[in-house]
N, C-alpha and C positions, 0 to 999 in steps of 0.2 A: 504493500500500500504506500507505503512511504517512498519506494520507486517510483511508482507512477505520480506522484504526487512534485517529487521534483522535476519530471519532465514535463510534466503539466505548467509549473512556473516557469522554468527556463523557457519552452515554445514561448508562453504568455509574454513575459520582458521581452522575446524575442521580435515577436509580436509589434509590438508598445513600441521595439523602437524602430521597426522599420517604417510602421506609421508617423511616427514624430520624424523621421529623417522625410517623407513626403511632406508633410505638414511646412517642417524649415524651409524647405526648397518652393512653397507655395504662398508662400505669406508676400507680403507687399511691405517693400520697404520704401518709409517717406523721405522725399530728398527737401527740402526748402530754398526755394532759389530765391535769393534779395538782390532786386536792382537799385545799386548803392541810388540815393539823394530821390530827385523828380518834384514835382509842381514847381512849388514857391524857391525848391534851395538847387540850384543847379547843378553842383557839386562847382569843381575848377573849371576856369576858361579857358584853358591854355590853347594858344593860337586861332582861337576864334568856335572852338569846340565846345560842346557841352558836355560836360562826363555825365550829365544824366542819362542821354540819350545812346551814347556812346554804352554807360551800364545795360542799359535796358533793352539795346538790340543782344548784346551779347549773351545777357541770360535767356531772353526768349527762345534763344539759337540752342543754348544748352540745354531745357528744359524740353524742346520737341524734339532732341537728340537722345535723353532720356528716356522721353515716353514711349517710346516702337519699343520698349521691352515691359514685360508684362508685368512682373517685379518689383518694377518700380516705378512707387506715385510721386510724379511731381508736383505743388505746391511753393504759387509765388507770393511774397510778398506785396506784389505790383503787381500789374501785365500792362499798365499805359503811364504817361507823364501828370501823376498825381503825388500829393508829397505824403509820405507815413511816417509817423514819429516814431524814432530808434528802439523804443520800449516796447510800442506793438507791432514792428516786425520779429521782433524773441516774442512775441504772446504767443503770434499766431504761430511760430515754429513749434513750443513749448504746449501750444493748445494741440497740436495735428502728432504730435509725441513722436517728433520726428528722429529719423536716425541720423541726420544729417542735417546742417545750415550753411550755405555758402553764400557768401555777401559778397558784389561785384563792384568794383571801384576802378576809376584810374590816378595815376598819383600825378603829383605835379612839386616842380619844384623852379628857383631861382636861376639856378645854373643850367645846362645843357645834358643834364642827367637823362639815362633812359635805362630801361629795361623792366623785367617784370619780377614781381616779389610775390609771396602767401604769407599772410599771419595767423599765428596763433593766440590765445589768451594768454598772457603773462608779466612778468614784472619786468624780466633781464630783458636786455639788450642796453644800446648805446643812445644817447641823443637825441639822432634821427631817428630812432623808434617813434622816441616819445613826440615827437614836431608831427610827427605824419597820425599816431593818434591821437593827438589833440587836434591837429586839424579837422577829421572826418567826424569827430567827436562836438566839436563847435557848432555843428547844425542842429543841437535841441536848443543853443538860444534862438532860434526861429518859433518853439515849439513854445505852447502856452502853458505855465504852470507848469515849468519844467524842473522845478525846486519838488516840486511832489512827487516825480516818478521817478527821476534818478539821486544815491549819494554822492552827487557830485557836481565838482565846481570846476571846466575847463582850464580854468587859472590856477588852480590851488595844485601843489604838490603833493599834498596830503591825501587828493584822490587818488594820485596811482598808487595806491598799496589797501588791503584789507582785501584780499579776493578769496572768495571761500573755497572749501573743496567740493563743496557741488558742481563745480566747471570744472575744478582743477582735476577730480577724479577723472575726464574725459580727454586730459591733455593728450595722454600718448596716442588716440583716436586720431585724435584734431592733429597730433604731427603727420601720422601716419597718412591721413589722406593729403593735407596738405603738401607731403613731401612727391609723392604721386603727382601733383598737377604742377609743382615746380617743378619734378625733372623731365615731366614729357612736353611741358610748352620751353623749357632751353633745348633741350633733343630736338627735336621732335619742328620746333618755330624757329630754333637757333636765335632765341631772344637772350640780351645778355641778362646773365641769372645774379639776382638779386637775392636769393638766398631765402628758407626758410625762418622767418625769424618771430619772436615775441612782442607783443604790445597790450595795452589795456584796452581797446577799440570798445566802449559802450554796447554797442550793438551783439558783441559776442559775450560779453560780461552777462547779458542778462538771459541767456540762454542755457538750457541744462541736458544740450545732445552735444556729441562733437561737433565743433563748431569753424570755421576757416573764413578768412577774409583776404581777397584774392586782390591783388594789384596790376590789373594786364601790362599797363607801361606808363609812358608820361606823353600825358598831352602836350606837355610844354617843349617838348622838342620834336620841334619841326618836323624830322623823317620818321619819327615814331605815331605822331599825331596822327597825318595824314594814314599812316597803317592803321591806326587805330578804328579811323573814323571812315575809312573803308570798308567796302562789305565783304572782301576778299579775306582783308583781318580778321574782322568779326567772326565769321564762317570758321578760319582756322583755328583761331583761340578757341569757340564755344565746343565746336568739336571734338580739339585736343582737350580741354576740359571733363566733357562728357564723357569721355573714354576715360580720363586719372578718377572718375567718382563713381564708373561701372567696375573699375575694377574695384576699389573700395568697398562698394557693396556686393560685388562676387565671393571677397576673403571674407565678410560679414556672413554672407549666406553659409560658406562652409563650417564658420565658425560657431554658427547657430545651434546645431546642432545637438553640441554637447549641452550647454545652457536649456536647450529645450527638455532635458531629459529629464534636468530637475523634481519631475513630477511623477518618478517612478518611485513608491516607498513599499521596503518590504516589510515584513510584522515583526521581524526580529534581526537588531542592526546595533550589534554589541562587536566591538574587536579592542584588541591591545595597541593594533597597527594602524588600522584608520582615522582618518579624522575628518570632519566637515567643518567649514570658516563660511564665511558667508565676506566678500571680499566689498565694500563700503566706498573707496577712496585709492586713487594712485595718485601722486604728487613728484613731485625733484624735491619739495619740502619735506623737513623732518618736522611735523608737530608733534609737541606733547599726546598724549591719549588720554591728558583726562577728559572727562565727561563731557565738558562742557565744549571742548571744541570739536564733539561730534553730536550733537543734539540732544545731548540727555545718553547716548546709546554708553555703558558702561563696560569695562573691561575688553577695552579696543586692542590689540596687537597688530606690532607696526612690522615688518618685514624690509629688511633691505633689497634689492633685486636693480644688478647696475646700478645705474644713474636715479631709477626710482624707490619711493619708499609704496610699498603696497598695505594697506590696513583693511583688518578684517576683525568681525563680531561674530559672535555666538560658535564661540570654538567647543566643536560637540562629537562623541562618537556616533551618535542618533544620526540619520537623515533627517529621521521626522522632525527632531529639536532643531536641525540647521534650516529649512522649511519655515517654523516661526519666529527664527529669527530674521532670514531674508524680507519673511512679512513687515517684521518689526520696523527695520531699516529702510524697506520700500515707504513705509507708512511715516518714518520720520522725515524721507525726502530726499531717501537717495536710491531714485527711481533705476537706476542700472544695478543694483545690486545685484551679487549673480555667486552661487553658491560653488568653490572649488574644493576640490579631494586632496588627503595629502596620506601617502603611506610614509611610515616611520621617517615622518619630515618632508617627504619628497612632493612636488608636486603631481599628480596623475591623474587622469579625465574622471569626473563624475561615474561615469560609463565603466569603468574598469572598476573604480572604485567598488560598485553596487555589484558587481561579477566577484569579487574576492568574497564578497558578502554572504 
């Protein structure tokens, strides 16, 4: 009896997850496409251009480039020359629980500067960071009662710092795709590459998916403008774009899988060797783990891993105890929480986990 009782479970998990790997592979992932500035704020003028228009041909291009796959929903913040306030294009990302947000911008500057840049959310970089987000940042004083939507004061130094790990859990995401559309638009356009780098841009501050804010080139000089503001440009950029975010969401879909398996519990999940965490927050920062700088969630463990620190809750040999804690953590507002396996330390798939089981 007890034979046939464990092939009966094994088919059954067997079962469960081939269905869940159909399920991953059919789900629809949402992209959010933001065409930087429009209406009343034009963005830069550089040589007689308008980066609004210039933004907003270019995500259209990549959003109907997107859409021939089935996969994937696109979702814009625009689709014409009307102006949205920075806070509610992150609503509407944030309301559609997107997997993705890319904001489209062209840069400008003094000198005879060109090429193309992507940003990340963050503190480090140099100067120039901070000049170019403050500038793009400067369009909510158009915006009314703009002291009540964002902590922040263009002018003040004191805004760029305090950023929580609600974003910052998503950094390696946000490099990850980021670095994808910077090295196939220098490949790929032979734009001179500007590097993937950090800034505070508002607009990604307030958003809680991976997030990227894209810099095609400079209006402000001359041979780039004119590429720019071409429909030649336009077309190669939005394309090469569309292809660095199809691939992004291809390594998402495979990566799905494991995460989706989450919901397999068996009745008895006792070991020496296993362990379930429920993973909360990745960061380059080391915080403290007390309490308070994760929402109340108590008894945090921090992980070094490279360049990142990884922090996780509810360190359990139960599945089912690691299940109400991801609950927990989901509920406190860290909506990507997502439960990982670890045998005597090591890390190893959910999926095998539940098979030593």
């Amino acid at each position: 009896m007890k034979y046939f009782f464990k092939i009966y479970l094994v088919l059954g998990l067997f079962c469960f997850t081939s269905l869940t790997y159909v399920n991953a592979q059919d789900r629809q992932y949402v992209v959010v496409l933001d065409a930087g500035h429009g209406g009343k704020d034009p963005g830069n003028l550089g040589n007689g251009y308008k980066e609004k228009n210039v933004a907003l041909k270019v995500t259209l291009q990549i959003g109907k480039a997107l859409a021939k796959y089935k996969y994937i929903k696109v979702v814009y913040t625009r689709k014409k020359d009307v102006f949205v306030e920075l806070h509610d294009r992150a609503k509407i990302a944030n309301k559609q629980g997107a997997d993705l947000f890319i904001s489209v911008h062209c840069d400008s500057h003094s000198s005879n500067a060109y090429g193309a840049g992507t940003f990340v959310l963050g503190l480090s970089g140099n100067r120039q960071n901070l000049e170019i987000a403050k500038r793009e940042n400067s369009v909510i004083l158009l915006e009314e009662d703009y002291q009540k939507n964002y902590d922040y004061d263009p002018d003040s130094p004191e805004s760029m710092i305090g950023l929580s790990l609600l974003q910052e859990e998503n950094l390696d995401k946000s490099l990850s795709v980021a670095s994808f559309i910077q090295s196939d638009v220098v490949k790929n356009l032979h734009r001179k590459d500007r590097r993937v780098r950090q800034a505070n841009f508002l607009v990604l501050r307030q958003t809680v998916m991976p997030s990227v804010l894209v810099e095609l080139g400079f209006l402000t000089n001359k041979k780039e403008g004119r590429y720019l503001n071409s429909k030649k440009g336009q077309n190669a950029l939005a394309n090469t774009i569309a292809k660095a975010i199809r691939k992004y969401i291809d390594r998402l879909r495979l990566n799905t899988i494991e995460n989706t398996e989450d919901v397999v519990i068996p009745n008895v999940v006792k070991t020496d060797k296993i362990e379930f965490k429920t993973q909360i927050a990745s960061s380059r920062r080391k915080i403290s783990t007390k309490s308070y700088n994760f929402k109340g969630l108590k008894n945090v463990q921090r992980v070094r891993v490279g360049k990142y620190y990884k922090y996780y809750y509810g360190i359990s040999r139960s599945y089912k105890e690691a299940l109400k804690s991801q609950k927990l953590a989901k509920k406190k507002g860290y909506t990507t929480a997502f439960i990982a396996a670890f045998k005597n330390g090591e890390k190893i798939s959910v999926k095998e986990a539940l098979k030593l089981l």
